[in-house]
Structure formats: C-alpha cells, structure tokens
Residue frames as qw, qx, qy, qz and C-alpha x, y, z in Angstrom:
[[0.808, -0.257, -0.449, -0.282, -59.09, -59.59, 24.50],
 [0.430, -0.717, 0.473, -0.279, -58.95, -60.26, 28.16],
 [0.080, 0.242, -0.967, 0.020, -56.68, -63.70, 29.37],
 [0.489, 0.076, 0.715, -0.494, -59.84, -65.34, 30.46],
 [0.564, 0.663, 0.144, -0.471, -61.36, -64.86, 27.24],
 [0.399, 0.587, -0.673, -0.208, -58.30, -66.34, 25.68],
 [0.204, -0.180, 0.914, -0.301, -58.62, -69.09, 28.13],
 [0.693, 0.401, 0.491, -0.343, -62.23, -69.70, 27.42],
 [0.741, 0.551, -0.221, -0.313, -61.69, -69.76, 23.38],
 [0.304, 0.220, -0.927, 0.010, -58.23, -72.43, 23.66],
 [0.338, 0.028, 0.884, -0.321, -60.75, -74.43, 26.15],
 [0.725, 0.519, 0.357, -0.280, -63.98, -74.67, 23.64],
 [0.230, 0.563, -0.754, -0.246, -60.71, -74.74, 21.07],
 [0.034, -0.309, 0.938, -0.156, -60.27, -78.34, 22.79],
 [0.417, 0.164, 0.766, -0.461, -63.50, -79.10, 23.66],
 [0.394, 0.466, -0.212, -0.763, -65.03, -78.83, 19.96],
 [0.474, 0.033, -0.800, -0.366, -65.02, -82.18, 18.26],
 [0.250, -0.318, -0.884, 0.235, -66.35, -83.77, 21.78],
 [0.097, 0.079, 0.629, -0.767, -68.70, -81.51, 23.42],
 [0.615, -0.146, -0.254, -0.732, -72.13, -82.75, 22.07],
 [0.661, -0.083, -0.720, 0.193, -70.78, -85.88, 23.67],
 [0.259, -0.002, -0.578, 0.774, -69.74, -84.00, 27.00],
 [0.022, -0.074, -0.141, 0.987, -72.67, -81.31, 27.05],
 [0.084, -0.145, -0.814, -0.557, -74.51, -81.74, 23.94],
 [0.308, -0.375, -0.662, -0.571, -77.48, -83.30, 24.86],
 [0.249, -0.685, -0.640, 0.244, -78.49, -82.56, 28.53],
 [0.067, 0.499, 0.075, -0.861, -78.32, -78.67, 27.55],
 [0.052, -0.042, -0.525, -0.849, -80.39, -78.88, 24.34],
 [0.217, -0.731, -0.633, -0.134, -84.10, -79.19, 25.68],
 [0.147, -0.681, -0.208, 0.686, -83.18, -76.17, 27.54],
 [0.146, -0.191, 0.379, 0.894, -81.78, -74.61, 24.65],
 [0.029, -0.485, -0.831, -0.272, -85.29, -76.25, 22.47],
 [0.193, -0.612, -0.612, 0.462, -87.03, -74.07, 25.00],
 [0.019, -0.662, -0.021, 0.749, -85.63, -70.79, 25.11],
 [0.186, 0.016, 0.676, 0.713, -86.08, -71.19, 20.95],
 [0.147, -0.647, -0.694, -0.280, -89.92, -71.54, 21.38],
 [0.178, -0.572, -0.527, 0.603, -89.42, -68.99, 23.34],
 [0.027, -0.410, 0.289, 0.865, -87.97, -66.30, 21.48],
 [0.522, 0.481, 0.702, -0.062, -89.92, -67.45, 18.54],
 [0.096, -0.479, 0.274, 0.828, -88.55, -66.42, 15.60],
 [0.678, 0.530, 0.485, -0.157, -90.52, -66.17, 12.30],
 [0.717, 0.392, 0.411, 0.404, -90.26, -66.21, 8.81],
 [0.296, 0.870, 0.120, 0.374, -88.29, -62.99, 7.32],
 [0.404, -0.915, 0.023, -0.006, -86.99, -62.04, 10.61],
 [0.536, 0.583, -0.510, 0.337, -83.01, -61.74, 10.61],
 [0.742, -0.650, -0.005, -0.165, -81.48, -63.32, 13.98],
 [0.070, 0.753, -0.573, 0.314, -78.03, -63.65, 15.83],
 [0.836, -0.540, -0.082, 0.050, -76.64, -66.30, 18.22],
 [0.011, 0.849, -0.473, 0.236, -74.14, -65.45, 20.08],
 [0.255, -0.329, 0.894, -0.166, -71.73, -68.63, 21.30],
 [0.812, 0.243, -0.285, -0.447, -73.69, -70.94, 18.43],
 [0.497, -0.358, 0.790, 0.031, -70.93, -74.03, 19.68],
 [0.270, -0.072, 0.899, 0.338, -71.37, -76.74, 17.72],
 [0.354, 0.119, -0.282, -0.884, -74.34, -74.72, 15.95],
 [0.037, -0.233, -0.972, 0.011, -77.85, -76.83, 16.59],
 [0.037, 0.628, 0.693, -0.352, -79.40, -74.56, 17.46],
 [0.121, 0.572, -0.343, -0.735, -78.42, -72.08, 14.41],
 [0.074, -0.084, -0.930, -0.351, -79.84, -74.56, 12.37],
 [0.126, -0.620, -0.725, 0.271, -83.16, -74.18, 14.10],
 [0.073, 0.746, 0.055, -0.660, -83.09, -70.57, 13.75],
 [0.085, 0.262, -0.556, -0.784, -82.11, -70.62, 10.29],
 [0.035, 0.365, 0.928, -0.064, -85.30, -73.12, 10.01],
 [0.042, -0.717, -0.596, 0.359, -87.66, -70.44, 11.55],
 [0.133, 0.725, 0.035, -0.675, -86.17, -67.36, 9.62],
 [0.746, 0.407, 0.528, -0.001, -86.47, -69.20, 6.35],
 [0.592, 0.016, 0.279, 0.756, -84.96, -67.89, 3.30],
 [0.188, 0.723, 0.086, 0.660, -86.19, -64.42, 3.45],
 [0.500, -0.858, 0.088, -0.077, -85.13, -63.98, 6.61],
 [0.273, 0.742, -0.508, 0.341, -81.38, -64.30, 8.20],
 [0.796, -0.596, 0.105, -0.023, -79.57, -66.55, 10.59],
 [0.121, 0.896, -0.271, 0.332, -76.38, -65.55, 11.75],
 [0.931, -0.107, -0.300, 0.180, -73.75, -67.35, 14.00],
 [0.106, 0.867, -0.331, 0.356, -70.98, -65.47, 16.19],
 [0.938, -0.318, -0.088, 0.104, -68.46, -67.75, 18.05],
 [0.088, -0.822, 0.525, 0.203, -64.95, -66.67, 19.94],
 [0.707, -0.222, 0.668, 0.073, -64.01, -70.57, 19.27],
 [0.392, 0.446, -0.624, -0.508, -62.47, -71.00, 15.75],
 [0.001, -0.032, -0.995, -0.097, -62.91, -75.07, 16.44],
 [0.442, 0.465, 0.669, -0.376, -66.74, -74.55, 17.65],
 [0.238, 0.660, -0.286, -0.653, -66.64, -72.37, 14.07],
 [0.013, -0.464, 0.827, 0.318, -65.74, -74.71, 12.54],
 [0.019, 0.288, 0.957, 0.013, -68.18, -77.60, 13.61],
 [0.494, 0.563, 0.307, -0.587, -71.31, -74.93, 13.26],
 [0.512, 0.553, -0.250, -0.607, -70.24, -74.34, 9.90],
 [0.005, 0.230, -0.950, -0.211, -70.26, -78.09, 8.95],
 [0.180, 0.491, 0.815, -0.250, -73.71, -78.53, 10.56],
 [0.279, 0.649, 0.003, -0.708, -74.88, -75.31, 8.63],
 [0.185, 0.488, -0.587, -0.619, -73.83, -77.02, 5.42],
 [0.022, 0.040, -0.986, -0.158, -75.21, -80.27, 5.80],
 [0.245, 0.336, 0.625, -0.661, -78.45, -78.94, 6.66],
 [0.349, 0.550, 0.717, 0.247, -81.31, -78.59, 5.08],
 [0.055, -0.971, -0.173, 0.154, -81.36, -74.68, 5.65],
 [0.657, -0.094, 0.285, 0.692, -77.61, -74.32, 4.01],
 [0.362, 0.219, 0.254, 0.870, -78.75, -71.84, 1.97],
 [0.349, -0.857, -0.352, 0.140, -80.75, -69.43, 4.56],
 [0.608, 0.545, -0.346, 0.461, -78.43, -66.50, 4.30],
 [0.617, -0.763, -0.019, -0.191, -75.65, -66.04, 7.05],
 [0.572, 0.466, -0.577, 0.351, -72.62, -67.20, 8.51],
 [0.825, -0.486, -0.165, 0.236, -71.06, -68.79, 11.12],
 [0.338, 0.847, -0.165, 0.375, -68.20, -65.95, 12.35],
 [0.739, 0.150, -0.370, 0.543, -65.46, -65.64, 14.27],
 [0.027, -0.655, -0.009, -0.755, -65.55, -62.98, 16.97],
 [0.289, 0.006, -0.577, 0.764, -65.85, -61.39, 19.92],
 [0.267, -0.761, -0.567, -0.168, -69.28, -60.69, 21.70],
 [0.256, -0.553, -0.196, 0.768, -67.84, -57.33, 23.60],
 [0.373, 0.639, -0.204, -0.641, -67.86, -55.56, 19.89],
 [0.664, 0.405, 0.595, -0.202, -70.05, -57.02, 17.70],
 [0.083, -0.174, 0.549, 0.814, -68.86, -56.47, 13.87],
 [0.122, 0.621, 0.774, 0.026, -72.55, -55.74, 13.19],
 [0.077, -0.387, -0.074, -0.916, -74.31, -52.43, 11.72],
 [0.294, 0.107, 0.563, -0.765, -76.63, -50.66, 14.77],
 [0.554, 0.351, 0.129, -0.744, -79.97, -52.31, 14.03],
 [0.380, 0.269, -0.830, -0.307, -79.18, -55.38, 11.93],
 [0.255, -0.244, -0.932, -0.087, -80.93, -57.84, 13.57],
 [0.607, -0.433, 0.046, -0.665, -84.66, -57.92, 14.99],
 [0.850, -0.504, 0.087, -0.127, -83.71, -60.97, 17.49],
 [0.179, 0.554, -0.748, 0.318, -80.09, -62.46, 19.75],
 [0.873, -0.427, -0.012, -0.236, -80.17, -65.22, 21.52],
 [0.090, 0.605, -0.727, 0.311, -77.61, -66.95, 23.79],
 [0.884, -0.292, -0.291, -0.221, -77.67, -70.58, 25.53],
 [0.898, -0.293, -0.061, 0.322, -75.30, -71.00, 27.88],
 [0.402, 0.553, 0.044, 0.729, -73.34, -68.29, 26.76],
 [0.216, -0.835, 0.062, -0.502, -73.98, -64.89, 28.97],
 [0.752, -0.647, 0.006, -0.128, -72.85, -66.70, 31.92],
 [0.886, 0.069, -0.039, 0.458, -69.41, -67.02, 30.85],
 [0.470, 0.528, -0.100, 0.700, -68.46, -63.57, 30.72],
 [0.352, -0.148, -0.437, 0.814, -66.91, -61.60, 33.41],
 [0.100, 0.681, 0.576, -0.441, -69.55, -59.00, 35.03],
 [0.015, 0.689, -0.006, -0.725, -67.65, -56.36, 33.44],
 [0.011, 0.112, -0.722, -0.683, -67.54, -57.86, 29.81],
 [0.161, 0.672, 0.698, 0.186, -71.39, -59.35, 30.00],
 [0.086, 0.651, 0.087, -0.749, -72.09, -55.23, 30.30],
 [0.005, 0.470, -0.494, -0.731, -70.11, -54.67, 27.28],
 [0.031, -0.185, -0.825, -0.533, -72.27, -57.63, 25.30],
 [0.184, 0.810, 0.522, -0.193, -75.82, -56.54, 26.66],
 [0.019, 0.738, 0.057, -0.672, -74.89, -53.21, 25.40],
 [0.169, 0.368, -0.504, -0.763, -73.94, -54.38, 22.04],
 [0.232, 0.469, 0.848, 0.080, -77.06, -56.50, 21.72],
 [0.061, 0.706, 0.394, -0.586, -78.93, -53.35, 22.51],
 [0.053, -0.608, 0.419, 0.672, -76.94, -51.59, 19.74],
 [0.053, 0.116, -0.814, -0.567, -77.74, -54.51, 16.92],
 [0.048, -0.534, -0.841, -0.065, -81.28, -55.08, 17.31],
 [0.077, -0.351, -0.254, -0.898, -83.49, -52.57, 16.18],
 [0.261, -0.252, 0.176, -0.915, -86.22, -51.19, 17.76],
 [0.903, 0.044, -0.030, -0.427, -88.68, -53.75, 19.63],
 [0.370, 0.621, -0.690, -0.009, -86.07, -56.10, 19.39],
 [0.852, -0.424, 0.230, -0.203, -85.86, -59.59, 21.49],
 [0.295, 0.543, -0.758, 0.208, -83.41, -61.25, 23.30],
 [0.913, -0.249, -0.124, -0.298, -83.61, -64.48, 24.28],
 [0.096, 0.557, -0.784, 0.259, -81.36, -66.29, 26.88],
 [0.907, -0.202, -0.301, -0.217, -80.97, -69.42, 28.47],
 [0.365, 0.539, -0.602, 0.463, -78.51, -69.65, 31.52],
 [0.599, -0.292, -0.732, 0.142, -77.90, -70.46, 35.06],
 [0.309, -0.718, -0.291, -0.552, -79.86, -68.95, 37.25],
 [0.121, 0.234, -0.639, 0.723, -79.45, -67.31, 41.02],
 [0.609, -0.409, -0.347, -0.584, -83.13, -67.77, 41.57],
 [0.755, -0.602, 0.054, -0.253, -84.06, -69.02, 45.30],
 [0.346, -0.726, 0.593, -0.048, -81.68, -70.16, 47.68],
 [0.393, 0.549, -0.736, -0.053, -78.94, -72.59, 46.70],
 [0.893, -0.277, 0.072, -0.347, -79.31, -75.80, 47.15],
 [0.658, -0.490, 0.492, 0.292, -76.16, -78.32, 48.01],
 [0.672, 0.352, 0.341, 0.555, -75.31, -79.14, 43.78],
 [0.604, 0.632, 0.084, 0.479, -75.31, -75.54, 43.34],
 [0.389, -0.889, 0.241, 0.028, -73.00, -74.74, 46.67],
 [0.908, 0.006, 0.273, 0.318, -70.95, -77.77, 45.25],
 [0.677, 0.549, 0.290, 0.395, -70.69, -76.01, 41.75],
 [0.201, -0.968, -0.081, -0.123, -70.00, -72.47, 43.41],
 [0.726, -0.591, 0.266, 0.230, -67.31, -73.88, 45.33],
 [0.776, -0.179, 0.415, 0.439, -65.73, -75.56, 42.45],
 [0.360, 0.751, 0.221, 0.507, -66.21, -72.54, 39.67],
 [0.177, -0.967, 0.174, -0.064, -63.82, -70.13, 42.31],
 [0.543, -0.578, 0.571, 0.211, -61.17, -72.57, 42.69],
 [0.642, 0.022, 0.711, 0.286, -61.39, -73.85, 39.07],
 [0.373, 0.734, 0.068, -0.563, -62.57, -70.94, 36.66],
 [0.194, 0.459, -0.697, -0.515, -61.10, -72.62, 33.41],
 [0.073, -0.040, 0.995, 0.062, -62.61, -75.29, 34.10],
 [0.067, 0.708, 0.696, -0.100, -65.94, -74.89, 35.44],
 [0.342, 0.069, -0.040, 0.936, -66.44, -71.50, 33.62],
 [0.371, -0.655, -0.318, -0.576, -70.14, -70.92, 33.90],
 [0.149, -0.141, -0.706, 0.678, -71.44, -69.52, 36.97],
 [0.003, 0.763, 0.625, -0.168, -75.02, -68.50, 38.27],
 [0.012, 0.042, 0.068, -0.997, -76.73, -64.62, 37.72],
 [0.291, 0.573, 0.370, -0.670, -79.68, -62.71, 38.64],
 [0.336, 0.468, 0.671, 0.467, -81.05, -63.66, 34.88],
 [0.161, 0.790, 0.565, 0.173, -84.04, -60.86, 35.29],
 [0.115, -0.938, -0.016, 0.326, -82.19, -58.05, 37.12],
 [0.296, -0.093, 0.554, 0.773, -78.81, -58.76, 34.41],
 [0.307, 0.582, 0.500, 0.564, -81.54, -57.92, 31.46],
 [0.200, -0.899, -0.387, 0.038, -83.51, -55.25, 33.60],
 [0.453, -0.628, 0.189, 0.604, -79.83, -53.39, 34.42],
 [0.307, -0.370, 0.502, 0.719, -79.20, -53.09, 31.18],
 [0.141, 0.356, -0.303, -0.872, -82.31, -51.97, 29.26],
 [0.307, -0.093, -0.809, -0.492, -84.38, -54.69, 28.48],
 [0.398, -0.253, 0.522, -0.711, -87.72, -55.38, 29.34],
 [0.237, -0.052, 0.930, -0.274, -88.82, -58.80, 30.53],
 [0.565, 0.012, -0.290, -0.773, -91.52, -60.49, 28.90],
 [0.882, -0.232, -0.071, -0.404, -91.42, -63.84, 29.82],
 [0.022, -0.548, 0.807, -0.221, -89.28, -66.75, 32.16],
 [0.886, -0.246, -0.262, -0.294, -89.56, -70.13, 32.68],
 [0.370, -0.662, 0.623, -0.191, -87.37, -72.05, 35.27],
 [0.920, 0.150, -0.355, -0.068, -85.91, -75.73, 35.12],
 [0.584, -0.657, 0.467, 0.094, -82.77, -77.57, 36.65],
 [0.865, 0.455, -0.197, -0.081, -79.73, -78.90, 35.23],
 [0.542, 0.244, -0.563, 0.574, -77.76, -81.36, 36.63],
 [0.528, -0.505, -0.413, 0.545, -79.12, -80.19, 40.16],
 [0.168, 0.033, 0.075, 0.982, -78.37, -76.14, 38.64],
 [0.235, 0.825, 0.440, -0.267, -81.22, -73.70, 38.41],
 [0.144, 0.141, 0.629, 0.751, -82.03, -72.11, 34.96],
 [0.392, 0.624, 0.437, -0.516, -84.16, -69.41, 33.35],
 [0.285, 0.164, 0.614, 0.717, -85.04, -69.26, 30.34],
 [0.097, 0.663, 0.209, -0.712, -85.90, -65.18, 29.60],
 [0.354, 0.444, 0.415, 0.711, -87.09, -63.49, 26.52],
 [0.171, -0.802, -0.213, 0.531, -86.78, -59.71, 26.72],
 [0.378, 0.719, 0.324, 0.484, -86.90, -56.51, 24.20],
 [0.412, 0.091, 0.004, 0.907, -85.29, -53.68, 23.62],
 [0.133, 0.698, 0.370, -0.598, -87.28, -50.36, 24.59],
 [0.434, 0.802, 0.384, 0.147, -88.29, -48.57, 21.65],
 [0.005, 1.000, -0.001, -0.005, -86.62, -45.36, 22.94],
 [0.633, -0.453, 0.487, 0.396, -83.09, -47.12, 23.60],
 [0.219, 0.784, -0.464, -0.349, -80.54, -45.72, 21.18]]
C-alpha cells in the first residue's frame, strides 16, 4: 500500500465517529442520486466501494433484497466499523454481505461476482495511477453487462473561483483536502466502460457528475 493510501485510511481512521457531522449530510442527496441512478433491483448482488459510515449500503442492501447481495469494501477499519453498526441496526441486517476491510487496487473478489459497483466520493481519492488499478478491478468483478455507478467531482466546464480555491488548496494540502476534480466521462470511457447516463450538480460551489456506465460484454 502506497503512503498516501496509508495517509488517507489513518485520516478517515480519525474522521469516523464525526464525519456524518462534518460531510454526512451535504454529500448524501448526491449520493441518493447516483443510487436511483444505478438502480439496483431485487436479486442483483452489488459492491460499494469506500461505503464510510455505510448509508448508503443500507440502501443497496434495501434494493437487492434478500435474494440478492450487498457488499461493503472500506480501506478505513474505523469507517468499518461504523458501516457495520448501521448494517446491523437496520432493517436489511440480514441481506447477505459484509462490510470488509480492504483495498480497492485488488479487490478480494472472484472475476464476475457482482452485476453492479458503485462509489460516492470515493474514485476521486485515488492517485491517477491507482484509480487505473480500481477501474480495472471493477471491470474484473462485474460480470458481463455490468454497471458502475459513480458520484464524484467533476472537471466539467471551466472552473469557477470555489473550485480554483479548492485546487489551490488540494496541492498544498493533499491529506487534508484529498479529493480532487476528473474528467468523470473520459476516466470511465479510458478504461472500458460505456456511458449511459450523467447528471451534473454543485457542491459547496464544486461541480459533480453523477455517471452510470457498463461493462462491454466483450471485456474480459
């Protein structure tokens, strides 16, 4: 694991009992969003990758009901922690699944295990060269037809003074501020998926898209 990547799991380490307080709630209508997007149904087995304090793994476990699968993958043992609490108190506790420990670069997943991934905030944390490595093992766990569904910040039209601010302060502060904008459609498009649908929004002054995209049939 790279230092950054150790740096990001002791910061969401720290940030774990507070950050529905800190975060929480002006990133969950986005999140809400990209859920209707993806639209998972009954039976269907699904992933999130970087579940944090797991709300929205609830929700998925909701939608893939109990013949279906919802699944949880977080580097943060604390966010781990507070998914699986909200997993238990739920009403969907017994949806199988789990809330896991790990590393989105190599997924501990068989090829083909799930028929949807989603991510909320999440893709934008990793270094250019490590998001590669996780598109590639989405690609790898989601069978054929698959969909991935993100929700991040977005390079879309020109920058506007919050997100020259945020720019500024996510080069001279990377631990801190660790998201950072990307090219939402050409990141999926580079790497095999194909685009079905985007909406746009703002947070905090940021531009956001929120993409669902599938795996090609023919992709190994």
């Amino acid at each position: 694991m790279t230092v950054s990547r150790l740096q990001t799991r002791a910061n969401y380490d720290r940030l774990s009992p507070w950050y529905d307080l800190l975060a929480g709630g002006s990133e969950r209508k986005f999140s809400d969003l990209g859920l209707r997007e993806l639209d998972v149904r009954p039976g269907e087995r699904v992933l999130e990758i970087g579940p944090g304090t797991g709300h929205a793994l609830v929700k998925l476990a909701q939608a893939a009901g109990p013949t279906g699968m919802a699944c949880g993958l977080d580097l943060s043992p604390g966010m781990c922690r507070v998914a699986r609490q909200r997993m238990a108190r739920s009403a969907f506790a017994t949806v199988p699944g789990a809330v896991i420990c790990g590393d989105a670069v190599e997924l501990p997943f068989a090829d083909g295990a799930f028929d949807a991934v989603y991510m909320s905030f999440t893709l934008e944390l990793f270094a250019p060269a490590d998001m590669a490595y996780v598109l590639e093992e989405c690609q790898r766990v989601l069978g054929d037809g698959g969909r991935l569904g993100i929700v991040a910040l977005s390079e879309s039209g020109p920058p506007n003074l919050m997100q020259r601010l945020y720019n500024w302060a996510h080069r001279r502060l990377p631990t801190l501020i660790d998201c950072r904008p990307i090219p939402v459609p050409q990141t999926l498009a580079d790497h095999g998926f194909r685009l079905h649908n985007a909406a746009h929004g703002r947070l905090w002054g940021l531009a956001l898209e929120v993409a669902v995209a599938s795996k090609h049939a023919s992709t190994p």
